[in-house]
C-alpha positions, 0 to 999 in steps of 0.5 A, spaced: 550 463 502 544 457 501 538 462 503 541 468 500 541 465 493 534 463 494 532 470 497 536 473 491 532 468 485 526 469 488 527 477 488 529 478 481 523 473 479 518 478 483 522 484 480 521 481 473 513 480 475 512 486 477 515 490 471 511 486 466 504 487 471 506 495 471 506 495 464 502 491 463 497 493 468 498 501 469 502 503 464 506 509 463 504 516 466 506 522 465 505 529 468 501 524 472 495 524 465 492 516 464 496 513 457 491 509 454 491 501 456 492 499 450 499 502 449 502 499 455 500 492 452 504 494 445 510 495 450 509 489 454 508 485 448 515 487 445 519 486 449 521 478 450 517 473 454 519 472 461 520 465 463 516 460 464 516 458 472 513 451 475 508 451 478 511 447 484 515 453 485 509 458 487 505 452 491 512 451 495 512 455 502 517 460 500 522 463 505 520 470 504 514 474 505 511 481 504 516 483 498 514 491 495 518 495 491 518 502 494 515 508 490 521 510 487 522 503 484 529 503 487 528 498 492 524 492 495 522 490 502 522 483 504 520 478 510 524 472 513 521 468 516 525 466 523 521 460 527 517 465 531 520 472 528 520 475 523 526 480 519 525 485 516 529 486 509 531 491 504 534 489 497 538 494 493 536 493 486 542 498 483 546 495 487 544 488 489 545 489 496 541 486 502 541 490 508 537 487 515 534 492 519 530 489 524 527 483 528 520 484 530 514 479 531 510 482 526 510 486 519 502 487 519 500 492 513 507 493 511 507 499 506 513 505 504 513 512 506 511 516 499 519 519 499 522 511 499 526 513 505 522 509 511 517 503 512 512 503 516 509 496 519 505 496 525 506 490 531 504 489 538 499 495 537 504 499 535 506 503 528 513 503 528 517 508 523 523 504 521 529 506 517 533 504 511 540 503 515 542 499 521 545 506 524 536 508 523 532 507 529 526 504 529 520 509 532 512 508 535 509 513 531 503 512 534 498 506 538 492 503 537 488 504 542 482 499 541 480 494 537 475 499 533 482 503 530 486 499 524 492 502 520 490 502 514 496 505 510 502 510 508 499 517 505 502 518 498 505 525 498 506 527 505 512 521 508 510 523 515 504 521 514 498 515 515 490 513 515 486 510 520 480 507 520 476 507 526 469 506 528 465 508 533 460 504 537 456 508 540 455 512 533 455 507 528 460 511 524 466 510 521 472 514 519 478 516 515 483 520 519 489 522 517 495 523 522 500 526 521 506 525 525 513 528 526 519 524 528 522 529 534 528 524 532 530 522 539 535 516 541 532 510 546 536 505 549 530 500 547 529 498 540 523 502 539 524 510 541 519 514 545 512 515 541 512 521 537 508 527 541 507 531 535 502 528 531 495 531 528 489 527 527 484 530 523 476 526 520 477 527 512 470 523 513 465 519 515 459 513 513 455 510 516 457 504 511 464 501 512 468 504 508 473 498 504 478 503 501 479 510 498 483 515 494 486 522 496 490 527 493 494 531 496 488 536 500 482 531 501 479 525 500 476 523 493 473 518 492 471 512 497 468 504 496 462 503 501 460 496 503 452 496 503 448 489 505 449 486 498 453 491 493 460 495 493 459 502 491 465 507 488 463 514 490 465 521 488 466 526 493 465 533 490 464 539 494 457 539 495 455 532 493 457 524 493 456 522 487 455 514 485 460 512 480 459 503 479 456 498 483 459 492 484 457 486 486 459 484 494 464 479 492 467 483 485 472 487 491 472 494 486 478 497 488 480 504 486 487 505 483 488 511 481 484 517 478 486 523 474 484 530 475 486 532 468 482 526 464 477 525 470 479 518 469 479 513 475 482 506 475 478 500 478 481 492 479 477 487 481 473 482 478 468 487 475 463 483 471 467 477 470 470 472 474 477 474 473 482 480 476 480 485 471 482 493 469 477 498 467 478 505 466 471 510 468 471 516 465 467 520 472 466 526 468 463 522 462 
């Protein structure tokens, strides 16, 4: 009971977080069109302050990890650290019900399926498929072979499939393939199913320069971030050119965000020109 309360605490200070830094940060979007920041800080800023939290809580080991809300905002995941395991959790927030769904090793790059309905983590070389009930098996959907091939995470339109990044030794390439894979929905006596034989691997791109990270729509790859030897470069992906956007610095971690089509607006974080997390709005048509 003891630690059920502590986990519910400590997801209902996360979900009040994340509620302030979305508005804050992204604001709200319609017909998926870039609202101006400084109206989601009007928003923000008139709703009451949240509580001020001791410092000694967040420099405390907290029992739980990994906490994400799903796409839909509905729900949240989470860790429980057991001696050498760990338990994966799911926290229903319209009914405040916890649900275990499984115990494994390890949760690396834990992330959601884009319809909110499964998890996707990867644990022993293995990226598994889990659902959101204890009836739901979990599924191998794919091994990583070699070092050289990393998950890097869960595609946002289409929730059966995922990115890797892989890199060839003999080339000095690295590419992003996209996967898809469809679950054949077979039970297994084990606590993974059967890998999944229907997957389709296809390049969505190549670079010399290791690639850090990447925005896609839902037909191609839009604009990527390249590691040069003392600079990071954001980079548009046009048909028939790659066009540089901003330069940033090595350590300034330029992270895309979002972009727009309709405003041709693209939302990069990181410490851009400052030495604080920080949010900028580029107009790539401007």
């Amino acid at each position: 009971m003891n630690t059920r309360w502590q986990v519910s605490v400590y997801l209902w200070l996360c979900v009040s977080l994340m509620g302030v830094a979305m508005k804050v940060s992204y604001a709200a979007q319609e017909n998926n069109e870039y609202v101006p920041i400084e109206r989601a800080k009007q928003q923000a800023l008139s709703k009451p302050k949240s509580a001020l939290i001791s410092r000694a809580v967040f420099n405390k080991e907290q029992p739980i990890e990994s906490v994400l809300l799903s796409p839909d905002g509905l729900k949240m995941s989470y860790v429980i650290k057991e001696n050498k395991r760990k338990q994966l959790w799911v926290y229903d927030v319209a009914s405040d019900k916890h649900v275990k769904l499984i115990t494994a090793h390890n949760f690396e790059n834990l992330s959601w399926t884009a319809n909110s309905n499964r998890l996707v983590y990867v644990d022993a070389k293995r990226i598994v498929f889990v659902g959101l009930s204890k009836q739901q098996l979990a599924q191998t959907r794919y091994r990583l072979s070699d070092a050289n091939t990393l998950f890097v995470k869960t595609d946002s339109h289409n929730p059966d499939a995922f990115w890797l990044l892989k890199y060839n030794v003999n080339q000095s390439m690295y590419s992003l393939v996209k996967v898809d894979s469809h679950s054949n929905e077979q039970s297994d006596s084990q606590a993974l199913s059967k890998p999944d034989s229907h997957s389709n691997e296809s390049v969505q791109y190549r670079s010399s320069l290791p690639i850090m990270n990447f925005w896609a729509d839902e037909e191609a790859v839009r604009f990527v971030s390249l590691m040069g030897n003392d600079y990071q470069s954001v980079v548009q992906l046009l048909a028939d050119e790659e066009r540089e956007i901003i330069k940033c610095e090595v350590f300034d971690t330029c992270k895309i965000q979002h972009w727009s089509a309709k405003t041709h607006t693209l939302l990069l974080s990181g410490q851009i020109d400052n030495d604080t997390a920080t949010l900028h709005a580029i107009n790539t048509k401007t």
